[in-house]
N, C-alpha and C positions, 0 to 999 in steps of 0.2 A: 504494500500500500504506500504511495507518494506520501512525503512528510504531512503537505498541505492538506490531504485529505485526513490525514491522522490527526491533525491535528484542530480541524475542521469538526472530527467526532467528539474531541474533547471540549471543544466550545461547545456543542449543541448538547455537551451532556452537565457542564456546569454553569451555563448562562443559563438564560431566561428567553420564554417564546415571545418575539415579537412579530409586528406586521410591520411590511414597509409600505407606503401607502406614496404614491406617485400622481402627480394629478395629468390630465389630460392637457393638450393645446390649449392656449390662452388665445381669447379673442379679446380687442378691445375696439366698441363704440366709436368711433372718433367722433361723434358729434356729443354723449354724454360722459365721455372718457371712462364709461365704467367697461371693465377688464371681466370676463367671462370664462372659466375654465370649464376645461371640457371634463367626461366621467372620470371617475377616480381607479385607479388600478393600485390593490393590495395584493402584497406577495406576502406568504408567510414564511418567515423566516425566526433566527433568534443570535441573540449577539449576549456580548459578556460587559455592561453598563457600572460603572465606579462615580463617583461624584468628584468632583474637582475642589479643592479647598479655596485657591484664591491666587491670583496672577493673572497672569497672559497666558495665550496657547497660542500660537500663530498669527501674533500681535494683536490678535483680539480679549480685551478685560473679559473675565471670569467674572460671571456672575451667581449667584444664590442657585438657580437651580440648573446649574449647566453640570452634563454628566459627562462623560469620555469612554471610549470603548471601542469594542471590534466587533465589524461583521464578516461571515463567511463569505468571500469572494466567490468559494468553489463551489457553495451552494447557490448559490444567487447566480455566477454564471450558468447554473447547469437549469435555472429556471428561464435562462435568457433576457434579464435581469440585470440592468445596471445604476445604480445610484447614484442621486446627482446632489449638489446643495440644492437646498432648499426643499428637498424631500421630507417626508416623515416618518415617524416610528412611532409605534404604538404599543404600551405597554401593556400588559394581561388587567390593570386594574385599569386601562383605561387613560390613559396618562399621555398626552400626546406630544410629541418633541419634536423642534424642525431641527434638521441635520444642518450644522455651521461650517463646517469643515469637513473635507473626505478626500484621503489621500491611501494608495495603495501603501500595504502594510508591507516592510523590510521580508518579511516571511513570506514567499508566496502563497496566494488563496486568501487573501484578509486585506479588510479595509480596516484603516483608523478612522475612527469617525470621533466628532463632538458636535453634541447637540442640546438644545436647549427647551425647555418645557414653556 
């Protein structure tokens, strides 16, 4: 078994389930400038979420509920599945977070991600 996917098992088996939630094409109005998005596409996935104490990440201030963490690249590619900023996550209680950051993870098959509630 490739490392990535090994290690792909070991995230899905001590994180947490989430969804990623992607929204559709953006339309906007040009005469009442209101922005329109098209339907929603959630993938089910799950990532390994920590809380961030306080600084910067990527020269962006840390705030109160911003988390940091990994999603499975090699799952999410194998759904056809790619992540963008300003995506979402969604927690099992419900808890919704836009992704601030995503950058392919040093390890192959993982994204870093930080996102914010």
């Amino acid at each position: 078994m490739p490392f990535s996917s090994s290690m792909a098992n070991v995230l899905r088996i001590t994180g947490e389930v989430l969804t990623l939630r992607q929204r559709g094409a953006a339309t906007t109005n040009s005469t009442t400038q209101i922005t329109t998005y098209g339907a929603n596409t959630d993938t089910g996935t799950y990532g390994l979420l920590t809380s961030v104490d306080s600084g910067s990440i990527d020269g962006i201030s840390v705030l109160a509920n911003d988390l940091k963490g990994v999603l499975p690249k090699v799952q999410l590619d194998g759904e056809g599945v790619t992540p963008v900023v300003g995506d979402f996550l969604i927690r099992s209680d419900g808890t919704v977070l836009t992704i601030l950051s995503l950058e392919t993870q040093g390890i192959a098959g993982f994204y870093r991600v930080r996102a914010r509630a």
